[in-house]
N, C-alpha and C positions, 0 to 999 in steps of 0.2 A: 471733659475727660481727656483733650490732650495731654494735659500737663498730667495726669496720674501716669498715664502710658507713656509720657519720655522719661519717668522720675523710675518706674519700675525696668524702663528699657536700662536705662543707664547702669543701675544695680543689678543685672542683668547680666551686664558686661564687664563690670567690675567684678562680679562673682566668677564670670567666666574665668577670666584673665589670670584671677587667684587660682584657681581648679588647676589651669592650665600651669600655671609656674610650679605650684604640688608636683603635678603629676612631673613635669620633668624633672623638676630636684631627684621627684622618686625613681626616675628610670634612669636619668644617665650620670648621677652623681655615684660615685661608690665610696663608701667608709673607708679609712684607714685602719686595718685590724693588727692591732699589735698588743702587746704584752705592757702593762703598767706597772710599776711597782715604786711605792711610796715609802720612804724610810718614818717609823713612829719612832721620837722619842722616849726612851724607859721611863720617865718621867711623867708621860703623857698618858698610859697605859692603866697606872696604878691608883687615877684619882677616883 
């Protein structure tokens, strides 16, 4: 059973790691909020 319990440790850590990098994107990164606007061609409207 070593080997089950360093294969599950490891995934483990890797899932930690992931969680972790989440959660910080979600707390200290903040969105750019702005206004978009995209010109449609007349052309492209009417098919």
């Amino acid at each position: 059973m070593p080997t089950l319990f360093r294969l599950l440790t490891v995934i483990a850590v890797i899932v930690g790691i992931v969680y972790g990098g989440m959660f910080a994107l979600a707390t200290y990164v903040e969105p750019n909020i702005g206004e978009i606007s995209v010109r449609v061609p007349p052309d492209r409207i009417n098919r």
